[in-house]
C-alpha positions as CSV (number, residue, x, y, z in Angstrom):
1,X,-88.6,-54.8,-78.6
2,X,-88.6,-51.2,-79.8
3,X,-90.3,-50.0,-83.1
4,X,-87.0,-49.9,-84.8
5,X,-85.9,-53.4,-83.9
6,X,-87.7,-55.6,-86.3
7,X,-86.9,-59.7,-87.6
8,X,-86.4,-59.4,-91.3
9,X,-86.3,-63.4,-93.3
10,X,-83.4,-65.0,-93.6
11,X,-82.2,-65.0,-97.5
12,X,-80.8,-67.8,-98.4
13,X,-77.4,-65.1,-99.2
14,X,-77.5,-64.6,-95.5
15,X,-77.1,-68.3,-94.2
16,X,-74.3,-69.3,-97.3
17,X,-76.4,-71.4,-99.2
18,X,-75.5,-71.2,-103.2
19,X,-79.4,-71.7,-104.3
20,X,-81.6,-68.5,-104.3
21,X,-85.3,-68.8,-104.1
22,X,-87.8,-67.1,-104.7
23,X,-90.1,-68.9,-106.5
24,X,-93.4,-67.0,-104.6
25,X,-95.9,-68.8,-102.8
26,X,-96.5,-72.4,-101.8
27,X,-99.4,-74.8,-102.7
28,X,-100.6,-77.2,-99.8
29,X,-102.1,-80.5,-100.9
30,X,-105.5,-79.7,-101.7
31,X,-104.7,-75.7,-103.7
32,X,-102.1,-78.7,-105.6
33,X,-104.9,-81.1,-106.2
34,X,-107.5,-78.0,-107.3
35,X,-104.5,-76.5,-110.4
36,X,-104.0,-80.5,-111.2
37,X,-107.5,-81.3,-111.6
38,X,-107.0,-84.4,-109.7
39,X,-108.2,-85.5,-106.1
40,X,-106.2,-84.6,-102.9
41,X,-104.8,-89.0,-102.7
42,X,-103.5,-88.7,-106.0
43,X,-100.9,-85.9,-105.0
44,X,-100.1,-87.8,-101.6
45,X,-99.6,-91.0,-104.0
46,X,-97.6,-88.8,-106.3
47,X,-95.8,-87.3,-103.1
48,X,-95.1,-91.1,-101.5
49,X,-93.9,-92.7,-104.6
50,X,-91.4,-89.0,-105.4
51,X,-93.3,-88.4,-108.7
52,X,-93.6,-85.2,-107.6
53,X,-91.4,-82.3,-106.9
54,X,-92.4,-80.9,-103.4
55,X,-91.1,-78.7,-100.4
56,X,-90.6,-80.8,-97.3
57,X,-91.5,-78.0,-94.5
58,X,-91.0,-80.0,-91.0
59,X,-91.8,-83.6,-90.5
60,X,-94.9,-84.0,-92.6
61,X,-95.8,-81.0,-94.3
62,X,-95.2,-80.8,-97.7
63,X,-96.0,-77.9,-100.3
64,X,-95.4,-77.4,-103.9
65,X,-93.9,-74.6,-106.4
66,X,-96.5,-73.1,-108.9
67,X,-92.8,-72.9,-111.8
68,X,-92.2,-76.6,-110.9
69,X,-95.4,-78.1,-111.1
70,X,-95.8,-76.1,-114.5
71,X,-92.6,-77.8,-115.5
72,X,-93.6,-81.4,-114.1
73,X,-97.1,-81.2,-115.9
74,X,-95.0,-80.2,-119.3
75,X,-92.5,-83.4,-118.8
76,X,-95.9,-85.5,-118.5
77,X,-96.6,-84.5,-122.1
78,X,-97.1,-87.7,-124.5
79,X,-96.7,-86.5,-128.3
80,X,-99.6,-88.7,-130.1
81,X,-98.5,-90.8,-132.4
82,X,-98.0,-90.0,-136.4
């Protein structure tokens, strides 16, 4: 491979997809669990039962966007009562 030859990411543009992303980085399980302040089972409960929204990567790995878990957490919201 010569220094001008270099693998560049596939955009999702490239491969015909209609979605862009680019939503940043990814949150395994436990960074998830740490911005949730909740234990590492609840977001594999929360991942089992689709609660959730997560990134399949694979068979089994799974990781989360920071811009929807912010939105997920802000649908949780219950008003209190007047």
């Amino acid at each position: 491979m010569n220094s001008k030859t270099s693998l560049q990411p596939l955009h999702t543009s490239q491969i015909g997809a209609t979605l862009k992303y680019d939503a940043g980085p990814l949150l395994d399980i436990g960074a998830t669990a740490n911005r949730l302040g909740c234990s590492e089972r609840f977001v594999r409960r929360l991942v089992q039962e689709r609660r959730i929204p997560f990134v399949k990567l694979g068979g089994t790995r799974v990781r989360f966007v920071v811009s929807d878990l912010d939105t997920w957490v802000t649908g949780q919201r219950v008003e209190p009562r007047r």
